[in-house]
matplotlib code that plots the C-alpha trace (Angstrom):
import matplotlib.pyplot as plt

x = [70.9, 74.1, 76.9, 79.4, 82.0, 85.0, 83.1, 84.5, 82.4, 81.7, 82.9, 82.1, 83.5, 82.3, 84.7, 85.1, 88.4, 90.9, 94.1, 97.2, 97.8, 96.0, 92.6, 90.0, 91.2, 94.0, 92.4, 90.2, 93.0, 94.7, 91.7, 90.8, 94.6, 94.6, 91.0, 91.2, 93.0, 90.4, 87.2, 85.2, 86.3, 84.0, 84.7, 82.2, 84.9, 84.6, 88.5, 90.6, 94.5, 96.5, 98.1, 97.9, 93.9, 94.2, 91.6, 89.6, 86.2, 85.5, 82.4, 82.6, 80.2, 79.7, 80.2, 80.6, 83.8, 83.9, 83.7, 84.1, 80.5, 79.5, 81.7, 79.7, 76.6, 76.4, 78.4, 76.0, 72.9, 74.6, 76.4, 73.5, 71.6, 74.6, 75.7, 74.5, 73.7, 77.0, 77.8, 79.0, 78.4, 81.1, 81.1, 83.4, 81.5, 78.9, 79.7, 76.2, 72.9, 73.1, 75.6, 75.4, 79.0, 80.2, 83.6, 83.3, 86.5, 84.9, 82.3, 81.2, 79.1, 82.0, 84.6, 82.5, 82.1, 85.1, 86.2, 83.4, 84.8, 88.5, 88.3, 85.3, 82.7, 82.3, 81.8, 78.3, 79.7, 80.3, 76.6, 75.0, 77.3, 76.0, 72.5, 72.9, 75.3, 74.5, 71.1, 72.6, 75.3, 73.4, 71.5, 74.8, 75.9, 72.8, 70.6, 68.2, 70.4, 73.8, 74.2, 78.0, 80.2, 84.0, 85.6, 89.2, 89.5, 88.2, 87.4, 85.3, 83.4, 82.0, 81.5, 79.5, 77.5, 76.7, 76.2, 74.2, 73.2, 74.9, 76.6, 75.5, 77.3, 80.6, 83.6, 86.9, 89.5, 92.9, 94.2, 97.2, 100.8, 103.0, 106.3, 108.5, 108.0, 107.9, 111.1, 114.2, 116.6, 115.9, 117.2, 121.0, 120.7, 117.4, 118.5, 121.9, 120.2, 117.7, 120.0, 122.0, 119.1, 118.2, 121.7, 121.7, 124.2, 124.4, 123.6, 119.8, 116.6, 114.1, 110.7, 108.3, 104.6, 102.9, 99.5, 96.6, 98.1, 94.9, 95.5, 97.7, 99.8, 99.8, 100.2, 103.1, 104.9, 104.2, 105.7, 108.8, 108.8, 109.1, 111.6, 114.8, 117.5, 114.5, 113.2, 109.8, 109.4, 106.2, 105.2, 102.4, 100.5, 99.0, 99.7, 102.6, 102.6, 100.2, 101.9, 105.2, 103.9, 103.4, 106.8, 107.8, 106.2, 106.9, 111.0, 111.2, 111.1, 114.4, 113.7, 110.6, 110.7, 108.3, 109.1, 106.1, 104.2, 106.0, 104.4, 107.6, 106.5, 108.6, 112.0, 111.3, 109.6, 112.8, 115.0, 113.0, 113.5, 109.7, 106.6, 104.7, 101.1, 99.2, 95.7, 92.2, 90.7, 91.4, 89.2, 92.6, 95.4, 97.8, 100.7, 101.0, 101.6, 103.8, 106.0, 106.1, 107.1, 110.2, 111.5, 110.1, 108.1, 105.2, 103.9, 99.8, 96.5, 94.7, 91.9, 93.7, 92.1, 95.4, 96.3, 95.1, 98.1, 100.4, 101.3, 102.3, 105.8, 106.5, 106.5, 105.0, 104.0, 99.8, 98.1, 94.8, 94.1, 95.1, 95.2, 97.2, 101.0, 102.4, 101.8, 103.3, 106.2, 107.2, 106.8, 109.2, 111.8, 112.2, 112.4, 115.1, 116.9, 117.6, 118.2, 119.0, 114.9, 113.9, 116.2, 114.2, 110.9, 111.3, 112.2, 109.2, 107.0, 108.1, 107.3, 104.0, 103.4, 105.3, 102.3, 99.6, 100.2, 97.7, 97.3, 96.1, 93.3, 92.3, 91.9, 90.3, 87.7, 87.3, 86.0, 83.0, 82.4, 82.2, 80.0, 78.2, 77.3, 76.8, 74.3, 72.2, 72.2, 73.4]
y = [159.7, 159.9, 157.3, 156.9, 157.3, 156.0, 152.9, 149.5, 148.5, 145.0, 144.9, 142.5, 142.0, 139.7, 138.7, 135.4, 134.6, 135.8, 136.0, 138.6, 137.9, 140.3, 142.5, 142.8, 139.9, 141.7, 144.9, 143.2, 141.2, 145.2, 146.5, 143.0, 142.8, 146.6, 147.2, 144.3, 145.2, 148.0, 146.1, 143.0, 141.5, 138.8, 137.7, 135.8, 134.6, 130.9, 130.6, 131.1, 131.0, 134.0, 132.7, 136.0, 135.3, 136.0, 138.0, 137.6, 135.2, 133.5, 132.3, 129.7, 130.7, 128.2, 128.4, 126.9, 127.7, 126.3, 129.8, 133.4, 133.2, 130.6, 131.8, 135.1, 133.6, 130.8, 132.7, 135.6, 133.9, 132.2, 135.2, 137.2, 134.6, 134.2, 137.7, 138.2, 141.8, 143.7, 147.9, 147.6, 145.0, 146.0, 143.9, 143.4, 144.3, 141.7, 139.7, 139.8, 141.7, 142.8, 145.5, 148.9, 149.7, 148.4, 149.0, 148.7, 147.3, 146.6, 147.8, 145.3, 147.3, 149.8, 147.0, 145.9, 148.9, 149.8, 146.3, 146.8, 150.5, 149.2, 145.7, 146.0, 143.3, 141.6, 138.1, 135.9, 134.7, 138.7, 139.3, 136.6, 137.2, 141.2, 140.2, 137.9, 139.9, 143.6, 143.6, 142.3, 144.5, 147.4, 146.5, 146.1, 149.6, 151.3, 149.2, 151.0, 149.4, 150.3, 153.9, 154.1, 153.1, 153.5, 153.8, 152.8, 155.2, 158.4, 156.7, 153.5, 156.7, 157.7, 154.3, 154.1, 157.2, 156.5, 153.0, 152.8, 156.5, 157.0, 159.7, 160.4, 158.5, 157.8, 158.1, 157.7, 155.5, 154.5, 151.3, 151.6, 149.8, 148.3, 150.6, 148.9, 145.1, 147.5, 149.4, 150.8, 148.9, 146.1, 146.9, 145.9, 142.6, 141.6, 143.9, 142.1, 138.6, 139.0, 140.8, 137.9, 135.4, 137.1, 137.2, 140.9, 143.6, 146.0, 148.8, 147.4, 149.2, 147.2, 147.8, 145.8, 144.8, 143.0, 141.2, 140.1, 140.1, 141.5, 144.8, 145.9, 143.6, 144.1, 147.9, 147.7, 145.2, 147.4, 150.2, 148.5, 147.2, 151.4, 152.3, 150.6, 149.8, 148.8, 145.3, 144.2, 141.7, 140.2, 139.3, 137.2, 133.7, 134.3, 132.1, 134.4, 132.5, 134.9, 137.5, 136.3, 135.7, 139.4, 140.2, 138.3, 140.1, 143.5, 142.2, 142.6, 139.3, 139.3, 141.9, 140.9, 138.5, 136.0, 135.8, 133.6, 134.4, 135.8, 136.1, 138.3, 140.7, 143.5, 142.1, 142.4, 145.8, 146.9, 145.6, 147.2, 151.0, 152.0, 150.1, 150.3, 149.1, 150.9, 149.5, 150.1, 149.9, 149.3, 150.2, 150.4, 149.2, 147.9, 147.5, 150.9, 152.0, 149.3, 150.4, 154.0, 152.1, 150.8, 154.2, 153.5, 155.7, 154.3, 154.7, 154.1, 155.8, 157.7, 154.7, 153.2, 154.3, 154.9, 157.2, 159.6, 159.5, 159.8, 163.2, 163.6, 164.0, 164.1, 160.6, 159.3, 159.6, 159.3, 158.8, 159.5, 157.5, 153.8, 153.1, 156.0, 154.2, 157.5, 158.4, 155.2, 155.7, 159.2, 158.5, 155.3, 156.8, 159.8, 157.6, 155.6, 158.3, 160.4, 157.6, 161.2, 162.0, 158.4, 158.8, 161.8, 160.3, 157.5, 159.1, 162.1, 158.3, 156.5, 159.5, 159.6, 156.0, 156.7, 158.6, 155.7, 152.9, 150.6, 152.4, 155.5, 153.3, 152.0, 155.4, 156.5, 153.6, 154.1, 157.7, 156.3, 153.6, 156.5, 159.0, 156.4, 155.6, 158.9, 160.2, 157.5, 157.0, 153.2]
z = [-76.6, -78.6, -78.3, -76.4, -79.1, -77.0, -75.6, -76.5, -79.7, -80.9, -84.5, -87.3, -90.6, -93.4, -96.0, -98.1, -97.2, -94.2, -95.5, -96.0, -99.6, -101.2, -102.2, -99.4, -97.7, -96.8, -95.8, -93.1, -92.1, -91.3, -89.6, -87.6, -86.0, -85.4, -83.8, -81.6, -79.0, -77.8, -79.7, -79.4, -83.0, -85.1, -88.8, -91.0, -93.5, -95.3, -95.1, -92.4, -93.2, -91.6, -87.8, -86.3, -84.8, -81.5, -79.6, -82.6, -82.8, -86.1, -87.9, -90.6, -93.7, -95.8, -99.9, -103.6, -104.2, -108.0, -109.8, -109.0, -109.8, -107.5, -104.9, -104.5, -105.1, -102.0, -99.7, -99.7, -98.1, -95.6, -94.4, -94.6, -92.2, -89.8, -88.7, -85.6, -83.8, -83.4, -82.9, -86.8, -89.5, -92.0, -95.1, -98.2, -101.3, -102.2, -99.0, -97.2, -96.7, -93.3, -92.9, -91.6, -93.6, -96.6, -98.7, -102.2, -103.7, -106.8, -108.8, -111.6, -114.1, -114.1, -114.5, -117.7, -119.5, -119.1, -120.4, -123.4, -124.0, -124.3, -125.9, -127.5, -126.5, -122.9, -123.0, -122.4, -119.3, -118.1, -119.0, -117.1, -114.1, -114.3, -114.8, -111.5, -109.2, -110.3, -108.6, -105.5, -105.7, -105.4, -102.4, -100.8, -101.1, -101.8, -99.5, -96.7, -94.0, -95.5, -93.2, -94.7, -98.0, -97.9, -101.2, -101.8, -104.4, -105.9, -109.1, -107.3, -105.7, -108.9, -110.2, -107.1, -108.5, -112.0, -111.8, -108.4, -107.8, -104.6, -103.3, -99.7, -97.0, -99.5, -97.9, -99.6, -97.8, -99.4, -99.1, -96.6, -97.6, -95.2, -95.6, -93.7, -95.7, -99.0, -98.7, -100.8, -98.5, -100.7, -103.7, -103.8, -102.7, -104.2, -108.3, -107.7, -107.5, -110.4, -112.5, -112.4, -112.6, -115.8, -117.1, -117.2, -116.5, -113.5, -115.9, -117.3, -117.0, -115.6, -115.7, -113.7, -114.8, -111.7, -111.6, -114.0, -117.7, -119.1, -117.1, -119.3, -120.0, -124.0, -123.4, -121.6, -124.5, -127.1, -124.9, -124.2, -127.9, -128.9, -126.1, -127.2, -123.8, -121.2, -120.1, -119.1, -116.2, -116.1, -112.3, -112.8, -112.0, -115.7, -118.6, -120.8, -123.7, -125.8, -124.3, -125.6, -129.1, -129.1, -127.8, -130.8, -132.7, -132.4, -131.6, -128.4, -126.9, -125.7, -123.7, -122.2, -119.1, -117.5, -113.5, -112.5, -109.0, -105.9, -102.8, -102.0, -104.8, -102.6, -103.7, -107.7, -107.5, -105.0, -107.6, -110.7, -111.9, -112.2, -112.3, -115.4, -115.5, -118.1, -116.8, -118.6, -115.2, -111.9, -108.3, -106.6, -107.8, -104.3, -106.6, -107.6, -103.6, -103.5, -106.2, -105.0, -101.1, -102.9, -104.1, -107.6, -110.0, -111.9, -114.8, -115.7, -115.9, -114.5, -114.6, -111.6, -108.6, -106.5, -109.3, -106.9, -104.8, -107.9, -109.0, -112.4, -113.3, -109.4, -108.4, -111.7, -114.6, -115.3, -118.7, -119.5, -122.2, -121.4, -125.3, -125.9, -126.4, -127.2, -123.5, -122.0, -123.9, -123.6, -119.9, -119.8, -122.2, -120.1, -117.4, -119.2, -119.9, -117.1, -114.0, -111.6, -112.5, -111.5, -108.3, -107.3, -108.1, -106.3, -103.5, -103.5, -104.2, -100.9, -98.8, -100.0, -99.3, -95.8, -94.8, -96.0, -93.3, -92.6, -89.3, -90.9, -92.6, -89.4, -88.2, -90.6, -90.4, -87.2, -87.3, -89.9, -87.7, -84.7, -86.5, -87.5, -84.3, -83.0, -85.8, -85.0, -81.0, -80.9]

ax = plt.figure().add_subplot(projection="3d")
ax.plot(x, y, z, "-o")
ax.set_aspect("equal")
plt.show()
């Protein structure tokens, strides 16, 4: 008998942490807040810190949080044992072993050949933590009970492929950006504050690097250190000093600029003129639709997975190659040089990023969750 596909549905999501700062914390945080107002919502998350949780039941997992490592390991079995019978079981990745769908945010054999293929060597710690989560991983996305995978990006969907052989039942999803907190409007108070934080004048080209140093970081330095009358802000909880020594280096230290962490990333990549975050790999990438939400073009590769809603010299500018400099810096001096083309750009990048709201992910979740249901009766 096939479903009733409008019928309220008792929805679970298993996650390690429920929160809105980031990654697929955030994402389940989106769909939670959005589906429950027509749904039955459950969340198997060890923490618990957003205050918007009403209407929503939670279910404490408990986990060794000491390492990354550890952190994956012990939360798995418990969440695996606790998830009770629900419509849909939609975990996180590596969150569980009882799912019918799983998003895969992160694939690590692709993250470590591509980390072998660009640095040259992965370390012994990488190896063990493959050899231990890999076989897990699989089973969570490839596992006889896992009727649907959702793919934030075009690029995770064929790491999906080679790495775990899948290819049936991959649906690719988008992360969704919240246009209205990322938005151009920002730009002449918060440009006029950091200007003058940084002692710069109204007429500097800023460039905006945001997140882990080692995705790209170095790339972006030496790019800036080749394109003479641009600064690099460096928006990141990562230690700088290496990155500095580099700077200083190639000369360019003075134009180079450690911010720190902001939770308010929107008001530096308002204030910014493009984003440039030449990363060797990336599933996603949330601060590339971010940028382009704030009227800014970006520059990086084609290995970022929300390169797929960048089109080349349109509302960005996309490199192959992430080790090719030449192709960073032809794409941040012409940037430099023409501020009526990064005008334009910016604005064809916020209305693509207008049309990927959070709601439109929940939608589109919601029809996998729906023909899930259907195809099988339930």
């Amino acid at each position: 008998m096939p479903a009733q596909i409008n019928r309220r549905l008792n929805l679970a999501f298993v996650v390690h942490d429920y929160h809105r700062h980031g990654g697929q914390s955030r994402y389940v945080v989106e769909l939670a807040t959005r589906f429950r107002h027509n749904h039955d919502i459950h969340v198997y998350a060890n923490t618990v810190s957003d205050t918007d949780t009403a209407g929503i039941q939670f279910h404490h997992v408990p986990a060794w949080r000491s390492s990354a490592l550890a952190s994956i390991l012990s939360f798995v079995v418990p969440a695996t044992l606790m998830v009770g019978k629900h419509d849909i079981v939609h975990a996180q990745g590596l969150c569980g072993l009882r799912h019918s769908v799983a998003t895969a945010h992160f694939i690590q054999p692709a993250w470590h050949a591509a980390q072998a293929a660009f640095c040259g060597r992965i370390t012994w710690r990488q190896r063990l933590a493959e050899w231990l989560v890999a076989p897990l991983e699989r089973r969570a996305l490839v596992g006889k009970g896992v009727k649907r995978v959702i793919a934030v990006s075009n690029r995770t969907a064929g790491d999906i492929r080679q790495h775990y052989g899948r290819s049936q039942g991959v649906f690719v999803i988008h992360h969704g950006i919240c246009a209205d907190t990322f938005h151009p409007r920002l730009r002449a108070a918060c440009r006029a504050d950091l200007l003058k934080q940084l002692g710069l004048d109204n007429n500097a080209v800023l460039a905006l690097f945001a997140g882990n140093l080692q995705k790209g970081a170095a790339a972006a330095v030496e790019t800036i250190a080749r394109v003479p009358g641009v600064h690099l802000l460096l928006a990141t909880a990562s230690d700088t000093n290496a990155i500095m020594k580099q700077a200083h280096l190639l000369g360019c230290a003075d134009r180079v600029h450690p911010l720190g962490f902001n939770k308010h990333l929107e008001q530096w990549l308002a204030a910014a003129d493009m984003l440039l975050y030449p990363t060797f790999f990336d599933t996603f990438g949330m601060v590339i639709v971010e940028a382009m939400a704030c009227g800014i073009p970006v520059v990086t590769t084609l290995r970022a997975g929300a390169s797929d809603l960048v089109q080349h010299g349109e509302t960005g500018w996309l490199v192959n190659d992430p080790s090719n400099i030449n192709g960073f810096v032809d794409g941040v001096r012409l940037l430099v040089n023409d501020a009526g083309l990064r005008t334009r750009m910016g604005q064809k990048a916020r209305a693509v990023a207008e049309q990927r709201t959070w709601d439109a992910v929940a939608d589109e979740t919601m029809a996998v969750y729906r023909g899930l249901l259907d195809e099988h009766g339930w």
